[in-house]
N, CA and C atoms of all chains as a GROMACS GRO file, in nm:
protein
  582
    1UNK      N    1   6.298   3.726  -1.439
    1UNK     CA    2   6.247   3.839  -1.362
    1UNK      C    3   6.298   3.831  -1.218
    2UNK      N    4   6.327   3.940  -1.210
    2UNK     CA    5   6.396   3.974  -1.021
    2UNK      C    6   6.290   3.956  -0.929
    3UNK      N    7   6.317   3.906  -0.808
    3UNK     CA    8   6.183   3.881  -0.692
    3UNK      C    9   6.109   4.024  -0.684
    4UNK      N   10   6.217   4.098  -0.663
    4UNK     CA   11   6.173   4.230  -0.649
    4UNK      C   12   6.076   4.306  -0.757
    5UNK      N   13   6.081   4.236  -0.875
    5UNK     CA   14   6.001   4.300  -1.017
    5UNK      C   15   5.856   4.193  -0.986
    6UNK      N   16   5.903   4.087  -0.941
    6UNK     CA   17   5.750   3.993  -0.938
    6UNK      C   18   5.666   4.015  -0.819
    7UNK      N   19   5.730   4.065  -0.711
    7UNK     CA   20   5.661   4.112  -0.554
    7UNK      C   21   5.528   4.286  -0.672
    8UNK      N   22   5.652   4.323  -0.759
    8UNK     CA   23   5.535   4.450  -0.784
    8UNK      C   24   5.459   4.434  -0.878
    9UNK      N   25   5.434   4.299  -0.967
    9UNK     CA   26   5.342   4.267  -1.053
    9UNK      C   27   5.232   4.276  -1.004
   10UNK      N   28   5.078   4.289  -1.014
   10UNK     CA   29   4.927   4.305  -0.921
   10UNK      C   30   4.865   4.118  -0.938
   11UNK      N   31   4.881   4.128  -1.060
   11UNK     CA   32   4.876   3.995  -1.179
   11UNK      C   33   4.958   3.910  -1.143
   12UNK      N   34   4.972   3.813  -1.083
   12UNK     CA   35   5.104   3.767  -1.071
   12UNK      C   36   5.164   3.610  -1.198
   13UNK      N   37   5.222   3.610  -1.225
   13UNK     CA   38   5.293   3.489  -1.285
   13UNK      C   39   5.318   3.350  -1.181
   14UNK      N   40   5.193   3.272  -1.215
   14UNK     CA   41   5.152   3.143  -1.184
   14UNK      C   42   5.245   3.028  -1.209
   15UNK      N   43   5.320   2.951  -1.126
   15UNK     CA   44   5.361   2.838  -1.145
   15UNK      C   45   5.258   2.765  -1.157
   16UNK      N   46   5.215   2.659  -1.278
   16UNK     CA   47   5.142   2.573  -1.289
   16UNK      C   48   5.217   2.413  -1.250
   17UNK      N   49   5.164   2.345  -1.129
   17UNK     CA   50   5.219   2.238  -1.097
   17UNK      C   51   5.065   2.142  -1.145
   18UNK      N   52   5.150   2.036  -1.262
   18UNK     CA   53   5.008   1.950  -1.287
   18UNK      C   54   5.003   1.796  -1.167
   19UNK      N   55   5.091   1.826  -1.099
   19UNK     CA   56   5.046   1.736  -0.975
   19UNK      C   57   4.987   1.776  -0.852
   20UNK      N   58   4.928   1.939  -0.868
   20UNK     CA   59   4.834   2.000  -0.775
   20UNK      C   60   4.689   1.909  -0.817
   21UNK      N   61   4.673   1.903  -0.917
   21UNK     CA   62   4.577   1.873  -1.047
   21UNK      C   63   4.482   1.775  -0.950
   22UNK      N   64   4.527   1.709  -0.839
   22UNK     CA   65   4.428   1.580  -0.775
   22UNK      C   66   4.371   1.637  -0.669
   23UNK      N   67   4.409   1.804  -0.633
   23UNK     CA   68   4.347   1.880  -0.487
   23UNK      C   69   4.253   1.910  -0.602
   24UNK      N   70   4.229   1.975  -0.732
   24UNK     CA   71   4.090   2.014  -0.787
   24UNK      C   72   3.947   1.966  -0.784
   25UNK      N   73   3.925   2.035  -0.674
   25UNK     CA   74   3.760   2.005  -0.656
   25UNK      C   75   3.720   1.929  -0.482
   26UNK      N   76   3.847   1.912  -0.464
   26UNK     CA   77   3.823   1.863  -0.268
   26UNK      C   78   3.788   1.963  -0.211
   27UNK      N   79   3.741   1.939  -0.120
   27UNK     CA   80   3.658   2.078  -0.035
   27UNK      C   81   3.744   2.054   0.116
   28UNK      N   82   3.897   2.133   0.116
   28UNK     CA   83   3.965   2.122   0.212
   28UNK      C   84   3.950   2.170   0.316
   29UNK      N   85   3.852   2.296   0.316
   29UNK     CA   86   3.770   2.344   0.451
   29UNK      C   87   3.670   2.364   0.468
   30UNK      N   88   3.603   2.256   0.470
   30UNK     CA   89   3.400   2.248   0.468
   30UNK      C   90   3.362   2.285   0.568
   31UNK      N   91   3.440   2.331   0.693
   31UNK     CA   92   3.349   2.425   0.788
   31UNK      C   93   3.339   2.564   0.739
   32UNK      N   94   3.426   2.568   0.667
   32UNK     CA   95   3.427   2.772   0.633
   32UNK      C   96   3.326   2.753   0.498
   33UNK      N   97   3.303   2.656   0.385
   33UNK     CA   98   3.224   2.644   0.260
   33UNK      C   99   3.122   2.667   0.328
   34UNK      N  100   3.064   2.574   0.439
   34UNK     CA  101   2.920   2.548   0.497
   34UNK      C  102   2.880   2.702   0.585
   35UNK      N  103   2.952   2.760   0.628
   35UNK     CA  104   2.982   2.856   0.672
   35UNK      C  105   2.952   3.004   0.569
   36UNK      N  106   3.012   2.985   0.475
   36UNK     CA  107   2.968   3.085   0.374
   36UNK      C  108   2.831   3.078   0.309
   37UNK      N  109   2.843   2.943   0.273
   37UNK     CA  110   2.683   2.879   0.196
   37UNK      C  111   2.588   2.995   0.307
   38UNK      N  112   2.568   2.940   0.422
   38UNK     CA  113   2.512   2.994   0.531
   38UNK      C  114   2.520   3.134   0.521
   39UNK      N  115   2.557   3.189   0.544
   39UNK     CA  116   2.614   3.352   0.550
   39UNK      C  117   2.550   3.387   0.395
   40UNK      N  118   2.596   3.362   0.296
   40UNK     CA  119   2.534   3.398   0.151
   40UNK      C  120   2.420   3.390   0.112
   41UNK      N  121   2.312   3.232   0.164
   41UNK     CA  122   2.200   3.277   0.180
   41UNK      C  123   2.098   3.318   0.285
   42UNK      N  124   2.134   3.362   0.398
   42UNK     CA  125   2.070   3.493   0.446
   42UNK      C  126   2.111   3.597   0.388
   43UNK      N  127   2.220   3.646   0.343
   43UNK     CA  128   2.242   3.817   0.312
   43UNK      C  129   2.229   3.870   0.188
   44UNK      N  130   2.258   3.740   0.100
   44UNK     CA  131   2.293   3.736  -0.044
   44UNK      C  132   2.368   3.873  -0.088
   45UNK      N  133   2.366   3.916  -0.180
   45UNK     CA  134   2.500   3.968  -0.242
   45UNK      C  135   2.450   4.117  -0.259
   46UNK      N  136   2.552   4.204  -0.265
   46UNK     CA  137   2.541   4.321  -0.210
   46UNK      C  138   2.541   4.405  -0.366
   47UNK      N  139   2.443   4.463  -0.380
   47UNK     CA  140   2.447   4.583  -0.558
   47UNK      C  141   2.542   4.684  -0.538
   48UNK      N  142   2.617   4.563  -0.670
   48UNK     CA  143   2.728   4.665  -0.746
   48UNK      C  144   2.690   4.808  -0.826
   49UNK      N  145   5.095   4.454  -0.506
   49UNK     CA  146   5.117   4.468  -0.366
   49UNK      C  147   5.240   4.533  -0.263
   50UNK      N  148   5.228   4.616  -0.161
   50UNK     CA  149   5.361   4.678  -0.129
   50UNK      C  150   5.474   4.586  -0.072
   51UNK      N  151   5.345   4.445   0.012
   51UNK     CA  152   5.438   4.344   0.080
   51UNK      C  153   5.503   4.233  -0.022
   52UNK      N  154   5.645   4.234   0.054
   52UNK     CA  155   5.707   4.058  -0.029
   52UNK      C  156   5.551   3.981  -0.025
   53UNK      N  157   5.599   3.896  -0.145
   53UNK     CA  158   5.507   3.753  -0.132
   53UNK      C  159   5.608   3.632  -0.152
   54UNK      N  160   5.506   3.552  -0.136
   54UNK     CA  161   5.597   3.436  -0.155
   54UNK      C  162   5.565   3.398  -0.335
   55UNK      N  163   5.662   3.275  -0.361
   55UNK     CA  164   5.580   3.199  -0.491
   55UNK      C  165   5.558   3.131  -0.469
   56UNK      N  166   5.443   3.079  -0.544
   56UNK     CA  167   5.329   2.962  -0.515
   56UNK      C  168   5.336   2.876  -0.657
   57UNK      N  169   5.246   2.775  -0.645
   57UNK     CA  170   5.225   2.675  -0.765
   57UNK      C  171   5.087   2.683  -0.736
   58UNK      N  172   5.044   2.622  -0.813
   58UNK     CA  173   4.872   2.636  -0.876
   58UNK      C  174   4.827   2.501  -0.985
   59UNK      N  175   4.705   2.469  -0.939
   59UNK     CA  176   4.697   2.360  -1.040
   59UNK      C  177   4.622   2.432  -1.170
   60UNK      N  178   4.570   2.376  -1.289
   60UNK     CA  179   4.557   2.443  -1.412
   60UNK      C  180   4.448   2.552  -1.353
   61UNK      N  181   4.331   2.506  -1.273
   61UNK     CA  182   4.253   2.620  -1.280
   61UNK      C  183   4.235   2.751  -1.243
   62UNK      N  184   4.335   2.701  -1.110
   62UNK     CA  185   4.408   2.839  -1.044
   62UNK      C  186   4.288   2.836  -0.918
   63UNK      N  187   4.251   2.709  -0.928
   63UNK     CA  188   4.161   2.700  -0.762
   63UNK      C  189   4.225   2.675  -0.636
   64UNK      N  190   4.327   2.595  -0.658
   64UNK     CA  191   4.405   2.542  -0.550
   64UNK      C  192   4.570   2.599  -0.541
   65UNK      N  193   4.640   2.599  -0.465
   65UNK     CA  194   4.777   2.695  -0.441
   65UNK      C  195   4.824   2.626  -0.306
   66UNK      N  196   4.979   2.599  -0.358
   66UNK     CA  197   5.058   2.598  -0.239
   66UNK      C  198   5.184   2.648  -0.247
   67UNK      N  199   5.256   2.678  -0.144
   67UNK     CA  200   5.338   2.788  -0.129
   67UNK      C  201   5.426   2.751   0.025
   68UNK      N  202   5.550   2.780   0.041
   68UNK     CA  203   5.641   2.780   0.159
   68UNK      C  204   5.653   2.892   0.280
   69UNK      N  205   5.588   2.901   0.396
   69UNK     CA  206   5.641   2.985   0.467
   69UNK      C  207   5.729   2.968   0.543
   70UNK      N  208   5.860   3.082   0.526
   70UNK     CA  209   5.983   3.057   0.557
   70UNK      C  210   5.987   3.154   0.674
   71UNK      N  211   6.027   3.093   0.786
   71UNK     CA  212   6.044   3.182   0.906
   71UNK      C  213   6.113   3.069   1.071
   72UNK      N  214   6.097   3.134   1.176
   72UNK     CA  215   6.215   3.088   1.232
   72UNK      C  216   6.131   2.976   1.347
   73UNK      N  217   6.061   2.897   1.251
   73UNK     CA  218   5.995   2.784   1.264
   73UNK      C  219   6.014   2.718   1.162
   74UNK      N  220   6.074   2.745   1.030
   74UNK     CA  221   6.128   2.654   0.952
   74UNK      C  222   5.977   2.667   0.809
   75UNK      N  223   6.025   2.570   0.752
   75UNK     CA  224   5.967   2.612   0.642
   75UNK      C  225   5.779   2.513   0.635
   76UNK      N  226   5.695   2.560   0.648
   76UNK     CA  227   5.566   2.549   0.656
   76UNK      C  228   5.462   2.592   0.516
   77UNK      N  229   5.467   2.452   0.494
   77UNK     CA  230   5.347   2.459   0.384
   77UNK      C  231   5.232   2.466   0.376
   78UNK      N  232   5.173   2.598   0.271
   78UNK     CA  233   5.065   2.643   0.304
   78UNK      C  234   4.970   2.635   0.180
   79UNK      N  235   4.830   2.597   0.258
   79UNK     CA  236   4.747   2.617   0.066
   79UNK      C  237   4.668   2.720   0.071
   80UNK      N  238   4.582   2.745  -0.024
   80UNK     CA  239   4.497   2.853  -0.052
   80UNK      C  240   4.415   2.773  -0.166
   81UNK      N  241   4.275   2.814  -0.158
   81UNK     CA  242   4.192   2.716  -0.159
   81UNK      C  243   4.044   2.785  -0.209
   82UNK      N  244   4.007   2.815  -0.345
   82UNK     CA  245   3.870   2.835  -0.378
   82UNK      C  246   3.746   2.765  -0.421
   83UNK      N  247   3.676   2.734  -0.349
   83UNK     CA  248   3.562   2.638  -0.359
   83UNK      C  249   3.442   2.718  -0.399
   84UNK      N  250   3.370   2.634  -0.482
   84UNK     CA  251   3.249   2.640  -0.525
   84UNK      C  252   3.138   2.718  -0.439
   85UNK      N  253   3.075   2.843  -0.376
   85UNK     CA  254   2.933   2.817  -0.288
   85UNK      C  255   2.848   2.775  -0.376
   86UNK      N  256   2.698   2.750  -0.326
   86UNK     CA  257   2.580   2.777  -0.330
   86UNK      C  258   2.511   2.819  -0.454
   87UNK      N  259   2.573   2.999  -0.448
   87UNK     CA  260   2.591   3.084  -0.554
   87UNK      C  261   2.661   3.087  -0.649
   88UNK      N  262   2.581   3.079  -0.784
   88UNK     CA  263   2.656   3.104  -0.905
   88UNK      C  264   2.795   3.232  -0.865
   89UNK      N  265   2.919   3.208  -0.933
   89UNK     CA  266   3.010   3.271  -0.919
   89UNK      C  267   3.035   3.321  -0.812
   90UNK      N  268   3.045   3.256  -0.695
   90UNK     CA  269   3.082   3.274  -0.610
   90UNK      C  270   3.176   3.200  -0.522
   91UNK      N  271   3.270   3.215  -0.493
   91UNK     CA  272   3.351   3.095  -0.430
   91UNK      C  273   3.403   3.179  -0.289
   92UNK      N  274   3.468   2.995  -0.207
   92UNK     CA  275   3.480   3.074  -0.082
   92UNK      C  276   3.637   3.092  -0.076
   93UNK      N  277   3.702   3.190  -0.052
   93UNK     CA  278   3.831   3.161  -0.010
   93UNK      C  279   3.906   3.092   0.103
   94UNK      N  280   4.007   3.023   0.142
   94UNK     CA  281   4.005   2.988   0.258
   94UNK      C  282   4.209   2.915   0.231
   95UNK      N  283   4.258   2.970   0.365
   95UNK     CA  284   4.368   2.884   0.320
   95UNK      C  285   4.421   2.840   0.520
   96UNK      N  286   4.523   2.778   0.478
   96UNK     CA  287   4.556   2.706   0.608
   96UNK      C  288   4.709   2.635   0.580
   97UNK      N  289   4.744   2.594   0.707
   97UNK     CA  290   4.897   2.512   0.694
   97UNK      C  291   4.795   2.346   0.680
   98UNK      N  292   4.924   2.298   0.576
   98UNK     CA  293   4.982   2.138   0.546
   98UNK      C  294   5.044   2.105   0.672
   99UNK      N  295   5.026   2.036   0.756
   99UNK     CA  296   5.070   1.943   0.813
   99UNK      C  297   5.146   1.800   0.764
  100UNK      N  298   5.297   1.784   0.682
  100UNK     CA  299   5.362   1.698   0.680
  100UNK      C  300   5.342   1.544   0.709
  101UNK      N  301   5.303   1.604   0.835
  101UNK     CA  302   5.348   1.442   0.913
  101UNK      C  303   5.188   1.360   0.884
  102UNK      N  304   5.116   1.454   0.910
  102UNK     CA  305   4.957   1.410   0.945
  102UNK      C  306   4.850   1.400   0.782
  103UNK      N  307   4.943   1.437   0.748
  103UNK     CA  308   4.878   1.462   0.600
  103UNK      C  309   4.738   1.569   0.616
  104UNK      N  310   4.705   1.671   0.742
  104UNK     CA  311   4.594   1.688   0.742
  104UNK      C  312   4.624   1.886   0.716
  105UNK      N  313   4.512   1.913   0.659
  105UNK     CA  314   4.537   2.084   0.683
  105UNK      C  315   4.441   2.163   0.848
  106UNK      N  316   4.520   2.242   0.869
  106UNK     CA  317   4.445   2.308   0.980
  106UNK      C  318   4.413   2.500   0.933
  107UNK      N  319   4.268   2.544   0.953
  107UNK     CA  320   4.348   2.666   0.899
  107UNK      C  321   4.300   2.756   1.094
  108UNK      N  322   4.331   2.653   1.180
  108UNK     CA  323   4.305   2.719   1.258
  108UNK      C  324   4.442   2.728   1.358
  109UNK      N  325   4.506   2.668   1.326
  109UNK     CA  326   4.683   2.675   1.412
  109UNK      C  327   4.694   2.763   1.364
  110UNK      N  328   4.808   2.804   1.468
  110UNK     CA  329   4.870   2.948   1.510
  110UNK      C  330   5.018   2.947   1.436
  111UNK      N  331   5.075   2.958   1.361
  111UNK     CA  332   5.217   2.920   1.288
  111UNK      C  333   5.301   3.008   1.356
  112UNK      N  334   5.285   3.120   1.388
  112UNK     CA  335   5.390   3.193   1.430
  112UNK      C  336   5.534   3.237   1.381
  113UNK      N  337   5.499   3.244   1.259
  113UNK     CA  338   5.673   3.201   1.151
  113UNK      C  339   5.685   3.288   1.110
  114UNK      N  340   5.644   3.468   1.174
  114UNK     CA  341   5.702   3.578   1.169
  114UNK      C  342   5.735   3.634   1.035
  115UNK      N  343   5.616   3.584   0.961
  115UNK     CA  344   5.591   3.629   0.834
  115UNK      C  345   5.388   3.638   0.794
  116UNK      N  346   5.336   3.701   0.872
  116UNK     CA  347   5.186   3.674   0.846
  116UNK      C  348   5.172   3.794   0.735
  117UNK      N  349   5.290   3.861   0.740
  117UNK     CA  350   5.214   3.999   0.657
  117UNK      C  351   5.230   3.985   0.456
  118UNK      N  352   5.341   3.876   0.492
  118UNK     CA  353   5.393   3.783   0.389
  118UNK      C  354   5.309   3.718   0.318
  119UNK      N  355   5.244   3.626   0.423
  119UNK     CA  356   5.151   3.536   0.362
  119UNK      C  357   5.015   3.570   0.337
  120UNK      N  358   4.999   3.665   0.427
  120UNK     CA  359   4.838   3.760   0.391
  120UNK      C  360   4.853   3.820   0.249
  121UNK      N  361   4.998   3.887   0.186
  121UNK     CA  362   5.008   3.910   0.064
  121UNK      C  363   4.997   3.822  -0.047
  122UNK      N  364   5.054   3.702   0.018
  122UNK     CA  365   5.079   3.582  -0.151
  122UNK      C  366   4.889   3.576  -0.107
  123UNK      N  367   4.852   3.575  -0.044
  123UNK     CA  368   4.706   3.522  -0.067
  123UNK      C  369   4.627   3.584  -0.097
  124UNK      N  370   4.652   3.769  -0.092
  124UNK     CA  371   4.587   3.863  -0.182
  124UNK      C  372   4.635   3.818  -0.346
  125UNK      N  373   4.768   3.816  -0.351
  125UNK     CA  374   4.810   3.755  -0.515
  125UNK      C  375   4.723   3.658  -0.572
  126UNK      N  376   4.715   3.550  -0.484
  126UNK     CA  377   4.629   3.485  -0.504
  126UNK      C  378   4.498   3.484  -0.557
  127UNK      N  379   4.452   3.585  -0.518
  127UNK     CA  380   4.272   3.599  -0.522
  127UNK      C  381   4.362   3.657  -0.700
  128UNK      N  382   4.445   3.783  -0.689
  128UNK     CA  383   4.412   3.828  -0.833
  128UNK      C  384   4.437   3.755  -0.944
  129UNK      N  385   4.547   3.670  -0.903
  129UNK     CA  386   4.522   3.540  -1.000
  129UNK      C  387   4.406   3.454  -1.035
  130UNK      N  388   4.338   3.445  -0.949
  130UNK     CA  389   4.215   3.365  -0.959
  130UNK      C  390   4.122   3.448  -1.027
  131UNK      N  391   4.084   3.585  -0.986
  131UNK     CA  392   3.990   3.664  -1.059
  131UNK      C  393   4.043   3.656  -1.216
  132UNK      N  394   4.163   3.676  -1.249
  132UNK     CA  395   4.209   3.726  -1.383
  132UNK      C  396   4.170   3.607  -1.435
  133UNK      N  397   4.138   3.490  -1.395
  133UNK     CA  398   4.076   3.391  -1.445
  133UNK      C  399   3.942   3.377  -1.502
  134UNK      N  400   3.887   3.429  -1.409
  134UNK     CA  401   3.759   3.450  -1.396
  134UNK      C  402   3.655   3.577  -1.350
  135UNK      N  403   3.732   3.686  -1.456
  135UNK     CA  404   3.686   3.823  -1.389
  135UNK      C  405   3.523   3.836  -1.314
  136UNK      N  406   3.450   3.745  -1.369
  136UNK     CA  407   3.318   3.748  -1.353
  136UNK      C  408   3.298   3.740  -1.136
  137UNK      N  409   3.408   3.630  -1.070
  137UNK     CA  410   3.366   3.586  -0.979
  137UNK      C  411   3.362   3.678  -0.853
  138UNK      N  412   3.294   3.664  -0.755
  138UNK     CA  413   3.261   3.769  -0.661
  138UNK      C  414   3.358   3.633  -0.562
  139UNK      N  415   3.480   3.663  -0.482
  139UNK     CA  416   3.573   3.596  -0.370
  139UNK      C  417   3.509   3.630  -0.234
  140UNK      N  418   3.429   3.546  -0.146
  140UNK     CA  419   3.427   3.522   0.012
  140UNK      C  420   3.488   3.517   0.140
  141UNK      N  421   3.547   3.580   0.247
  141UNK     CA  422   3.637   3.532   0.267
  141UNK      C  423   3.583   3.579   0.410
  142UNK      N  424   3.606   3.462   0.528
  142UNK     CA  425   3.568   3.492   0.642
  142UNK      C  426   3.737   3.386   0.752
  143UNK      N  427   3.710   3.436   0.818
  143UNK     CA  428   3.807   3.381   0.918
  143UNK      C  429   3.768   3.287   0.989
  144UNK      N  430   3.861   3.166   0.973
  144UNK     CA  431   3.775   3.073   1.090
  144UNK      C  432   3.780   3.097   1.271
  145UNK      N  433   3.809   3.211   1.307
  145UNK     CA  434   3.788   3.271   1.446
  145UNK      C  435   3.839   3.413   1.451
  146UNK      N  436   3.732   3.462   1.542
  146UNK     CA  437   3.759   3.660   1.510
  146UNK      C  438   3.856   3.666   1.483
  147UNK      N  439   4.007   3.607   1.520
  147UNK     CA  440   4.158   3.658   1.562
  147UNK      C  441   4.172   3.655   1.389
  148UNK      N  442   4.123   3.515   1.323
  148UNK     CA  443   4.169   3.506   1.193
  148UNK      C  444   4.078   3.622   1.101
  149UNK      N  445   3.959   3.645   1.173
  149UNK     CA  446   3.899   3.764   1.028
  149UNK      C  447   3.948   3.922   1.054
  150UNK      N  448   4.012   3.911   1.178
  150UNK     CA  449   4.065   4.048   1.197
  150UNK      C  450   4.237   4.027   1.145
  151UNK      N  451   4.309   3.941   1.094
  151UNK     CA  452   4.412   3.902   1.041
  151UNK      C  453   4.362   3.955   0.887
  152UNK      N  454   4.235   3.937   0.815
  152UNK     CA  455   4.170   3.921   0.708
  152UNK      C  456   4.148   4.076   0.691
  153UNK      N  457   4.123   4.132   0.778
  153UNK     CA  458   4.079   4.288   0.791
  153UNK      C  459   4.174   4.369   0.751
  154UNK      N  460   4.304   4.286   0.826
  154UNK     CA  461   4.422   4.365   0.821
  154UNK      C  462   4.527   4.327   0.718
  155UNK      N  463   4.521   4.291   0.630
  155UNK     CA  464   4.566   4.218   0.504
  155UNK      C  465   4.467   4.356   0.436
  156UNK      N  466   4.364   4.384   0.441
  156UNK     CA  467   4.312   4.467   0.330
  156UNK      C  468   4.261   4.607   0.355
  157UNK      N  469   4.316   4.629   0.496
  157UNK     CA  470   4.341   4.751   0.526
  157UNK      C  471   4.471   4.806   0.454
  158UNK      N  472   4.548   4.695   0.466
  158UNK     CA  473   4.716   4.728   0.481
  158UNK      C  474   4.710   4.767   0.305
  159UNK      N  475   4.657   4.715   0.181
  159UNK     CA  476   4.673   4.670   0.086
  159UNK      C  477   4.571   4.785   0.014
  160UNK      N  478   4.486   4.807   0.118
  160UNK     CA  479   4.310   4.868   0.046
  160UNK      C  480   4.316   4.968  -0.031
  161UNK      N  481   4.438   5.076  -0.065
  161UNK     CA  482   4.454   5.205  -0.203
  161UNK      C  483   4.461   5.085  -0.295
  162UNK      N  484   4.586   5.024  -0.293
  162UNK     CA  485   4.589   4.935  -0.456
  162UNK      C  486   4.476   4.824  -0.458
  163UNK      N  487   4.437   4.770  -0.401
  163UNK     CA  488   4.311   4.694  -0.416
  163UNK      C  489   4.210   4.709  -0.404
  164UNK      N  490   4.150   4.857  -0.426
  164UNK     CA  491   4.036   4.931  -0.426
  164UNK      C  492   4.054   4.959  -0.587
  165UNK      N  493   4.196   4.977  -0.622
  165UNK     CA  494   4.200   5.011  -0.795
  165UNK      C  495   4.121   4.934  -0.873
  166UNK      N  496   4.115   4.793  -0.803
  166UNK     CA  497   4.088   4.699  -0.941
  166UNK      C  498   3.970   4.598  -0.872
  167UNK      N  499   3.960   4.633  -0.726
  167UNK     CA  500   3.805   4.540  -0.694
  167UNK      C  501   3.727   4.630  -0.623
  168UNK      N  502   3.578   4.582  -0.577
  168UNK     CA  503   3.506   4.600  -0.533
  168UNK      C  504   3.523   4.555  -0.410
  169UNK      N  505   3.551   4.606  -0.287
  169UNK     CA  506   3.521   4.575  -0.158
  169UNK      C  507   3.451   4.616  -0.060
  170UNK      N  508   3.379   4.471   0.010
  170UNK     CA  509   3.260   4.510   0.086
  170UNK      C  510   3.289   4.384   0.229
  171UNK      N  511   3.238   4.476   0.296
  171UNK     CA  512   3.282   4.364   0.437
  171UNK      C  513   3.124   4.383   0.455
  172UNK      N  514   3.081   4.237   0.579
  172UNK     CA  515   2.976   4.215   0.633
  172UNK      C  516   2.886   4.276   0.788
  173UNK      N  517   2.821   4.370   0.792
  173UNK     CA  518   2.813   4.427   0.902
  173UNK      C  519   2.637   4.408   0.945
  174UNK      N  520   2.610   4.295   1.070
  174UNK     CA  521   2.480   4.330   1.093
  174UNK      C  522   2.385   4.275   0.982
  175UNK      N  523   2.439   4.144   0.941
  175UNK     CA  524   2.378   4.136   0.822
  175UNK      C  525   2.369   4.181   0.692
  176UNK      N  526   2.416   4.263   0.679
  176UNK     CA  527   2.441   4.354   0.547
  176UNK      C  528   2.553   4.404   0.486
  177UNK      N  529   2.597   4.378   0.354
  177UNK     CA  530   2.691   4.425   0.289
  177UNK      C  531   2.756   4.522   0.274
  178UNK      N  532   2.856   4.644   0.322
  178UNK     CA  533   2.849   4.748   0.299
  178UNK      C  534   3.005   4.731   0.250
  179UNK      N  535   3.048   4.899   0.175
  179UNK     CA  536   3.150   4.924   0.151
  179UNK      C  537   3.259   4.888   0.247
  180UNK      N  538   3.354   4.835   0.229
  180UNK     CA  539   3.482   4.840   0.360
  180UNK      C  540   3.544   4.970   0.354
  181UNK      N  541   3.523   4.980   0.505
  181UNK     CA  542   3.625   5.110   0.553
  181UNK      C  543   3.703   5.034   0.662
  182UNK      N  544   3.861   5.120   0.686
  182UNK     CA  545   3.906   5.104   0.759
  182UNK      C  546   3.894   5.130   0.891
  183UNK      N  547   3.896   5.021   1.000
  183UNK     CA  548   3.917   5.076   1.137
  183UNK      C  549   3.787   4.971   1.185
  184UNK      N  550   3.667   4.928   1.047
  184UNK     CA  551   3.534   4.876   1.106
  184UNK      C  552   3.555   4.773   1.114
  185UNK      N  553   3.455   4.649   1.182
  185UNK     CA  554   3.489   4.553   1.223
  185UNK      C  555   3.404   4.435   1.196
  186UNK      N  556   3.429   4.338   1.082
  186UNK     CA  557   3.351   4.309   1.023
  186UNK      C  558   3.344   4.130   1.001
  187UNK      N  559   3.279   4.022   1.005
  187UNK     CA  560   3.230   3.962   1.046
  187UNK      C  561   3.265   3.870   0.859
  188UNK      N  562   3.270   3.895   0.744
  188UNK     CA  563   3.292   3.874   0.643
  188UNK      C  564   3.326   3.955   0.543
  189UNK      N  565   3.384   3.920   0.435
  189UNK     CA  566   3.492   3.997   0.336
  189UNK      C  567   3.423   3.920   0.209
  190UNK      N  568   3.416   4.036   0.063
  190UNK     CA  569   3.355   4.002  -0.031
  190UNK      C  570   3.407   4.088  -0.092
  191UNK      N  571   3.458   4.057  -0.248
  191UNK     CA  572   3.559   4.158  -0.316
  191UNK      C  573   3.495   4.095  -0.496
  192UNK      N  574   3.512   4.173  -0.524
  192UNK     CA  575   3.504   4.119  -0.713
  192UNK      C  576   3.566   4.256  -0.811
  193UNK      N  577   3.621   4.187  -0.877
  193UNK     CA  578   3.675   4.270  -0.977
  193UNK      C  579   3.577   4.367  -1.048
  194UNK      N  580   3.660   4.487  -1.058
  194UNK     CA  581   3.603   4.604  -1.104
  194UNK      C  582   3.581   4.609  -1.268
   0.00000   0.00000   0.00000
């Protein structure tokens, strides 16, 4: 597939790297998690 | 999406993502990053530059590599990869300083006909959830598939 055919996919086609596999589950920005936690429960979630 | 993106790699679950920004600062590695909240199905989005040398991520440096409109796209890709995973999940997404949630604003202003097709978007105003419109100014970002 041409860059140009994969830039207009919405869905995109995932390189799976299984040596990402050791970032699964680190919490690489726990000021923005703690931050949301916060924010989510005062406002909680908005009806769809 | 109308903008280039970049390509990224992903580990199996499609929580974690990294990707190259190429610009005239050279090439800068970047992740994208969905974590667990609080709330059932809910995760936070959040991405930032790799730092090389330091082994550390920042998502609060300024990169300047004359591609933000670039990378605001691979990280909309992003989210739809992650949803198509998990159509169920409602995505979070706040900026770690106004400059970055108005970067966040403008990623889904720029994007908001085709990504109104297929999610739900609602920015944070005053405490409260409302529809996103353009031009308002909003404090957090919350999207889930339609």
């Amino acid at each position: 597939m041409e860059p140009k055919d994969l830039n207009k996919k919405k869905t995109p086609i995932v390189k799976i790297d299984k040596e990402l596999e050791k970032h699964r589950g680190k919490v690489l920005f726990p000021e923005k998690l703690k931050r949301a936690n916060k924010i989510l429960k005062r406002v909680g979630l908005p009806n769809v | 999406m109308k903008y280039q993106r970049y390509k990224y790699s992903a580990e199996n679950e499609l929580m974690y993502y990294e990707f190259y920004s190429v610009g005239p600062k050279g090439h800068i590695k970047k992740v994208i990053e969905f974590s667990e909240t609080n709330v059932e199905d809910v995760y936070n989005l959040a991405f930032g530059d790799y730092d090389e040398i330091t082994g550390k991520i920042s998502d609060r440096v300024v990169t300047n590599n004359g591609d933000s409109l670039k990378v605001l796209s691979t990280v909309a890709s992003s989210v739809y990869a992650f949803t198509s995973k998990r159509p169920e999940a409602w995505v979070f997404a706040t900026g770690s300083t106004s400059v970055r949630t108005r970067l966040y604003r403008m990623g889904l202003t720029n994007n908001l006909a085709e990504i109104s097709e297929d999610f739900h978007v609602y920015g944070l105003k005053e405490d409260q959830w409302e529809d996103f419109f353009i031009g308002e100014d909003y404090k957090a970002f919350l999207v889930k598939r339609k």
